[in-house]
ZAPANU-10559 format. One record per residue (C-alpha): z, x, y; residue in one letter. Coordinates in steps of 0.001 Angstrom, whole numbers, padded with zeros to 6 digits, always signed. Each point is the difference from the previous one (the first is absolute). Last residue first. Example, Ala and Ser with C-alpha at 12.3 -4.5 7.8 and 13.67 -1.06 7.14 Angstrom:
! ZAPANU-10559
+007140+013670-001060S;+000660-001370-003440A;
This chain:
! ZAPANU-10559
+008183-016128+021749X;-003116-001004-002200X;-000256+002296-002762X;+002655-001951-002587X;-002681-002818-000015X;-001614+002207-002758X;+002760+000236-002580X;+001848+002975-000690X;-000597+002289+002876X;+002557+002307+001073X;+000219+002256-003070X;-001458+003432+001105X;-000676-000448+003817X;-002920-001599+000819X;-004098-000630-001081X;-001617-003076-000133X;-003137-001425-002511X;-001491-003271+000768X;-001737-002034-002747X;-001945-003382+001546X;+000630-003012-002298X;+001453-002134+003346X;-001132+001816+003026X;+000965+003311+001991X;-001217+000941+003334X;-001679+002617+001869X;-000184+000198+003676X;+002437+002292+000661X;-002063+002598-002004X;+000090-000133-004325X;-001846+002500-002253X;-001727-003055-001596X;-000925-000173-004088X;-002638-001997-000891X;-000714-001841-003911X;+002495-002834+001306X;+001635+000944+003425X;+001773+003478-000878X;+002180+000586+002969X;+001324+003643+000592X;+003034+001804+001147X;+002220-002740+001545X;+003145+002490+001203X;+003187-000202+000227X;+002524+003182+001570X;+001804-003122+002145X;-000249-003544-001620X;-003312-001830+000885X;-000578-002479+003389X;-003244-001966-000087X;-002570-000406+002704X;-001480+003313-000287X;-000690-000514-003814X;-001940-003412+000996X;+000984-003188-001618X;-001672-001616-002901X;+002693+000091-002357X;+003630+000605+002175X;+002191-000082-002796X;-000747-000232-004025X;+001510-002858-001931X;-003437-001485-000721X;-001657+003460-001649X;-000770+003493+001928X;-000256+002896-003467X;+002115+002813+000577X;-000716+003712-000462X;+003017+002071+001131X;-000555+003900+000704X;+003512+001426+000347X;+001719+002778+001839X;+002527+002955-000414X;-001388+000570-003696X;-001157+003528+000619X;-002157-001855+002564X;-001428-002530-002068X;+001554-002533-002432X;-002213-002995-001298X;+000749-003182-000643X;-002168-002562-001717X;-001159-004078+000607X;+003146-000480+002199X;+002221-002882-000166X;-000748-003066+002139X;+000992-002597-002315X;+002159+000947-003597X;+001538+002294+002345X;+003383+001503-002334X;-002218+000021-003180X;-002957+001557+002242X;+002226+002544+001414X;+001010+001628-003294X;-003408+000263-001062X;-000868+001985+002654X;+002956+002039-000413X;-001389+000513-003940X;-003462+000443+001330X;+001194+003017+002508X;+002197+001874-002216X;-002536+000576-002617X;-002058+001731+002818X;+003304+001892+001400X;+001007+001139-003648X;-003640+001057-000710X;-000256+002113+003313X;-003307+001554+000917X;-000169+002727+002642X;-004016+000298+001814X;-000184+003939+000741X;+002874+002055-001038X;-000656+002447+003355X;+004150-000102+000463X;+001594-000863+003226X;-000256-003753-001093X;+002009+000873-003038X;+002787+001531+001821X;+000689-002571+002275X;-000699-002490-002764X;+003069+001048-002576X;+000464-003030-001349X;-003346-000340-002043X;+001194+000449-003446X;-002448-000201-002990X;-002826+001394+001746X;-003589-000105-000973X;-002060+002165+002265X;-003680-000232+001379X;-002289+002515+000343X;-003627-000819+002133X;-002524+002650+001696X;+001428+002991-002611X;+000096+002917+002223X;+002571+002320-001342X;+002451-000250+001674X;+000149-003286-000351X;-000178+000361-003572X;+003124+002072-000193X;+001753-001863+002216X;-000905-003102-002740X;+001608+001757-002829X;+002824+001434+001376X;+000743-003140+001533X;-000590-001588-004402X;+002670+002682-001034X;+002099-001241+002156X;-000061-003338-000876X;+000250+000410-003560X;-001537-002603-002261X;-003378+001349+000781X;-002912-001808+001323X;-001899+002019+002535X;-002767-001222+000966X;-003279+002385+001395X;-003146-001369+001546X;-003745+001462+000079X;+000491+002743-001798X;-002095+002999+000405X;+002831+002523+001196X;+002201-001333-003110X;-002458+001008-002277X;+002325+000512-003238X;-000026+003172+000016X;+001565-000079+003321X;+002085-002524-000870X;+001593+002216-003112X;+000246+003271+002075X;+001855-001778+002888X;+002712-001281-002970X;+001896-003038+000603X;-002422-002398-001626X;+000958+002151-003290X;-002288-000571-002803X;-001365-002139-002826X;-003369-001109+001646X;-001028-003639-000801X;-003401-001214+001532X;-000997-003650+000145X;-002431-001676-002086X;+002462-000932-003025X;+002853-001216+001949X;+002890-001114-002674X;-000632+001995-002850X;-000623+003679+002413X;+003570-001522+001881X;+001949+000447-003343X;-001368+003194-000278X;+000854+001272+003426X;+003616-001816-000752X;+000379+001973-002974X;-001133+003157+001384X;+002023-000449+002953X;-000677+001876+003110X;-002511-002935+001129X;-002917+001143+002623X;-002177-002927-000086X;-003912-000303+001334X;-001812-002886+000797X;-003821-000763+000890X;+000142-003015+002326X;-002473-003073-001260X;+002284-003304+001040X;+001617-000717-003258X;+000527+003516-000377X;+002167+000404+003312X;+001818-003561-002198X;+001213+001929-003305X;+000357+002876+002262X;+002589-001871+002266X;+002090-001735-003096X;+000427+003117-001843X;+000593+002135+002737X;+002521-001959+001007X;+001752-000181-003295X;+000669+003744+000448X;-002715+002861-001128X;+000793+002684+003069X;-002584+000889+002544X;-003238-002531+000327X;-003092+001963+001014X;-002722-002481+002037X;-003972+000539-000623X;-002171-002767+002100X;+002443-000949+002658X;-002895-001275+002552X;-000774+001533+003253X;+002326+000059+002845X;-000187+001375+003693X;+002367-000643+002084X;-001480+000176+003703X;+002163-002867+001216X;-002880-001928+000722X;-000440+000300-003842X;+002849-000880-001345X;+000451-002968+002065X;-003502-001013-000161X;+000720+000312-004237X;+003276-002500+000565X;-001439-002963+002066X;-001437-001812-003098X;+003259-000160-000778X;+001589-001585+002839X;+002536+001987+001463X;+003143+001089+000743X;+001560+003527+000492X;+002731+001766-000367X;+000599+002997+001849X;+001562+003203-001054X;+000507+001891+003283X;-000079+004269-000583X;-001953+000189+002909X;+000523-002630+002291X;-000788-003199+001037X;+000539-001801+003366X;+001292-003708+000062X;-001049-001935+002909X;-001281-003190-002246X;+003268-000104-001761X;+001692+001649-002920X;+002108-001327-002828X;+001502+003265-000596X;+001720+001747-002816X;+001764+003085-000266X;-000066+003066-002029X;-001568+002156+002851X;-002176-002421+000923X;-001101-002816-002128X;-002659-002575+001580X;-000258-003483-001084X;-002436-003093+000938X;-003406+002509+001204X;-002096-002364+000703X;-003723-000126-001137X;-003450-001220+001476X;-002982+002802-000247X;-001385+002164+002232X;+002340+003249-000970X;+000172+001425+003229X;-000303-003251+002360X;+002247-001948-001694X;+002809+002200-000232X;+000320+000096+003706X;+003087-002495-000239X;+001385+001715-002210X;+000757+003158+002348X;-001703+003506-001376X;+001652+003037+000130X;-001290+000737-003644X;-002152-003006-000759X;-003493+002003-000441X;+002010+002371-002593X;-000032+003681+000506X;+003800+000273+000157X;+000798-002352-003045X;+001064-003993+000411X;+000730-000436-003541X;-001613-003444-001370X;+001104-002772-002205X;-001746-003195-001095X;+001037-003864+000542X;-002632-002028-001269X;-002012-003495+000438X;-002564-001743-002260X;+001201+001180-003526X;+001681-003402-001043X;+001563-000749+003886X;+002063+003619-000386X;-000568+003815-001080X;+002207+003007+000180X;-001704+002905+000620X;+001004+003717-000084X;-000009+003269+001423X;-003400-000965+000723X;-003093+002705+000292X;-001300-001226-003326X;-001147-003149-000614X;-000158-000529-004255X;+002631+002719-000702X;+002488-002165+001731X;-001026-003154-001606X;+000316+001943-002952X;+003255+000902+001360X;+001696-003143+000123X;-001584-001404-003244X;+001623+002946-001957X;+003118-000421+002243X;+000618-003853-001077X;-000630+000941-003996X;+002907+002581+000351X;+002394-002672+001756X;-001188-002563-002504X;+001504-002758+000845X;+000823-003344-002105X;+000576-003945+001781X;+001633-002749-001252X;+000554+000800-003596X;+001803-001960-002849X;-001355+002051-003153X;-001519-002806-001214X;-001676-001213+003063X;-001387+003576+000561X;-001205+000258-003158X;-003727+000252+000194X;+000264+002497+003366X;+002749+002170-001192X;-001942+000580-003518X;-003079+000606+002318X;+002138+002746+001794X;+002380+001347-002478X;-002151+002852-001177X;-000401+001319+003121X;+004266+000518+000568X;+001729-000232+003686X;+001027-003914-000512X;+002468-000797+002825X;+001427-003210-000542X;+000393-002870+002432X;+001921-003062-001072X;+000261-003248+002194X;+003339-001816-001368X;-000538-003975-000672X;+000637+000688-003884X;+003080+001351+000366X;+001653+001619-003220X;-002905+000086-001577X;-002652+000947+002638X;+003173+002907+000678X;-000623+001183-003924X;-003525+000349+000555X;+000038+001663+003119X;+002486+002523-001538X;-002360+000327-003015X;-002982+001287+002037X;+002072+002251+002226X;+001493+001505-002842X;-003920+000421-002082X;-000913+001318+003334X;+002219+002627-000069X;+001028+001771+003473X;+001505-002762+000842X;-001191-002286+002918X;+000881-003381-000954X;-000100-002296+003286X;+002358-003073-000555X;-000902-003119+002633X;+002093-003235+000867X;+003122+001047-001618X;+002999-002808-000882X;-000002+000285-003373X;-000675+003989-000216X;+003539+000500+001285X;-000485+003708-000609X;+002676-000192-002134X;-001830-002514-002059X;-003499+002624+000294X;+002844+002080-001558X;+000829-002246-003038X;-003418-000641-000637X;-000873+003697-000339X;-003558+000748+001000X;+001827+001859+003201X;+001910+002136-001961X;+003255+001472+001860X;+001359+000242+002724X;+000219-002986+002883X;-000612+000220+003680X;+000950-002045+003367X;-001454+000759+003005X;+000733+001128+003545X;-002448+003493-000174X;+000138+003367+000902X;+003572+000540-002013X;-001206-002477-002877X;-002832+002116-000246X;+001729+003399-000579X;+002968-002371-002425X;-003427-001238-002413X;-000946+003510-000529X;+003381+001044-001363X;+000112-002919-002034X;-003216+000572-002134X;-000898-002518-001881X;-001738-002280+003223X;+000875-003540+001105X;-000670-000760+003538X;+001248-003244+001778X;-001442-000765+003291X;+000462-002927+002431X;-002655-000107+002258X;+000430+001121+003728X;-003141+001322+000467X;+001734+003705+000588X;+001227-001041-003992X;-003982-000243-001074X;-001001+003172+001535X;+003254+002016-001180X;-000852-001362-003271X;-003113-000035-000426X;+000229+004161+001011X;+002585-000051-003037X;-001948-001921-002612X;-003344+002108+000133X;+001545+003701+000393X;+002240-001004-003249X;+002971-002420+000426X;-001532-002657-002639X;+000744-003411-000440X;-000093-001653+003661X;+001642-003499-000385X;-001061-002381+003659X;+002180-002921+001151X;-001921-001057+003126X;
């Protein structure tokens, strides 16, 4: 597909390098030529400087003859316009828009058909509901969910004392007495599709699927003990904070805010009435401590500075706070992060990144593309939900019978209102959602898993 990008910023250029290894044909406009020649060097696309919301530039962009434009400018009031002016131009173009602002969001919503959109993101909305989920199991690194809420994917470290340290996959059954399979493993920095014979070890992050109602015997054969997230500090007063106390509130969980600008502290007082604003520095030891960060039950830390935010969470960790969880705005440096006690490691660009590829696929599949897309194993592997329909292969034929590409595999089945950990016995049917997990950008439609 013919695909504009508008916007080289941490969004626009890991689409890009996504999007081109697809094989799409890419054209990125950005204002800053300098920035646009380091991605053209990584990256066989074409680019354009200068204003995106221009007419004349979406022209050089060859706007005409583009199936999708993705506006991902810092300034949503840009991105908004830019979509506009494309809808114009071409009124068969699919327009996303990323939309970062709270006071746009019902506005978004009612004039969505005026404004000319397809499809917004929120990246900072996306990690607020990714680690409230988080917040509400702890003991996962994180959980990615599929089938409507029936099945998951979550993320464990194999540690020294754990039951599964040393342990083959095939015994996994008989420690934690419950039906799972491990579908990824990542082992010093790489990924593996493992099989049956597979042993773990400590320092393994595994990912694991499962049915929902499967996830507390997990937890708890495991010998992870959790208790509800009844008081949670959030560090730093960024749009994600925002958006994640305004729905910890929603479900009863005291909050408390560490924001080192007065302006911003009061800003967030108007905003979130019930929760706690402290004008301070998260950084500090002196300020957490006062602040009761040995009787917390959780700890987030939401600055804009990624460094600031490891300090942050270390710090916790050291100190004994059951769940942290970090907000990174870069994630490329996942040998080091995975050496680091950071707890669960939240993304925005990588969440916001997901739906838009997702997206992306369905226009190119209109039959057969996948339901969502998720990225595990420091991205090195994909989660694929699709849903079976009339064009699928081999419905009603047993998994041992059929043939799938090399590092594939059929995680779980969801059959109606049940969700199957699948043997060689199990079988798909038409209306069933099946969820497979490869190598990062193998899969675009489901037939594609059959060798």
């Amino acid at each position: 597909m013919n695909i504009i990008i508008a916007g080289d910023g941490k969004v626009g250029v890991t689409l890009t390098r996504q999007l081109s290894a697809e094989g799409h044909d890419l054209t990125l406009i950005d204002l800053n030529g300098d920035t646009l020649s380091s991605t053209m060097e990584q990256c066989d696309i074409m680019t354009v400087q200068g204003n995106c919301a221009s007419m004349s530039i979406l022209e050089q962009a060859r706007v005409k003859n583009a199936d999708l434009l993705i506006a991902a400018t810092n300034a949503d009031e840009v991105n908004l316009l830019c979509c506009m002016t494309a809808r114009t131009i071409n009124e068969k173009i699919h327009t996303i828009a990323r939309i970062r602002n709270p006071e746009y969001s019902d506005q978004i919503y009612a004039m969505r058909s005026a404004f000319g959109l397809s499809l917004t993101v929120n990246p900072e909305r996306q990690a607020a509901q990714e680690i409230e989920r988080l917040l509400k199991y702890p003991g996962f690194l994180r959980r990615d969910t599929f089938a409507k809420g029936r099945a998951e994917i979550v993320e464990l470290r194999v540690k020294a004392q754990s039951k599964l340290c040393n342990i083959s996959l095939v015994e996994m059954y008989r420690i934690i007495k419950c039906k799972v399979l491990v579908c990824t493993v990542l082992r010093d920095g790489s990924a593996i599709i493992p099989s049956g014979n597979f042993v773990l070890r400590e320092g393994d992050r595994i990912f694991v699927t499962a049915p929902t109602a499967n996830l507390t015997g997990l937890l708890k054969s495991l010998g992870i003990i959790t208790r509800r997230v009844r008081r949670v500090i959030l560090c730093g007063g960024s749009r994600v904070c925002y958006y994640l106390a305004k729905r910890l509130e929603g479900d009863g969980v005291h909050v408390q805010i560490i924001e080192k600008d007065m302006e911003r502290c009061r800003q967030l007082a108007a905003l979130l009435p019930q929760a706690c604003i402290v004008q301070g520095d998260c950084t500090s030891q002196a300020r957490l401590e006062s602040e009761g960060i040995d009787d917390c039950d959780a700890l987030v830390s939401l600055t804009g500075i990624d460094e600031m935010n490891m300090i942050v969470s270390l710090y916790a960790s050291s100190r004994g706070v059951p769940q942290v969880v970090t907000k990174l705005g870069r994630s490329e440096n996942t040998a080091l992060i995975s050496s680091l006690e950071l707890g669960s490691v939240v993304c925005p660009k990588e969440l916001c990144c997901n739906t838009i590829v997702r997206y992306v696929r369905a226009m190119e599949n209109q039959t057969g593309a996948a339901v969502s897309v998720h990225a595990i194993a420091d991205g090195q592997a994909e989660a694929v939900e699709f849903l079976v329909d009339e064009t699928t292969r081999h419905c009603g034929v047993p998994l041992k019978d059929m043939k799938l590409r090399p590092n594939v595999l059929i995680s779980s089945i969801t059959h109606g209102s049940t969700t199957e950990i699948p043997n060689g016995e199990s079988m798909f049917q038409l209306g069933d959602t099946v969820v497979v997990t490869s190598r990062r950008g193998v899969l675009q439609q489901i037939n594609d898993i059959f060798a």
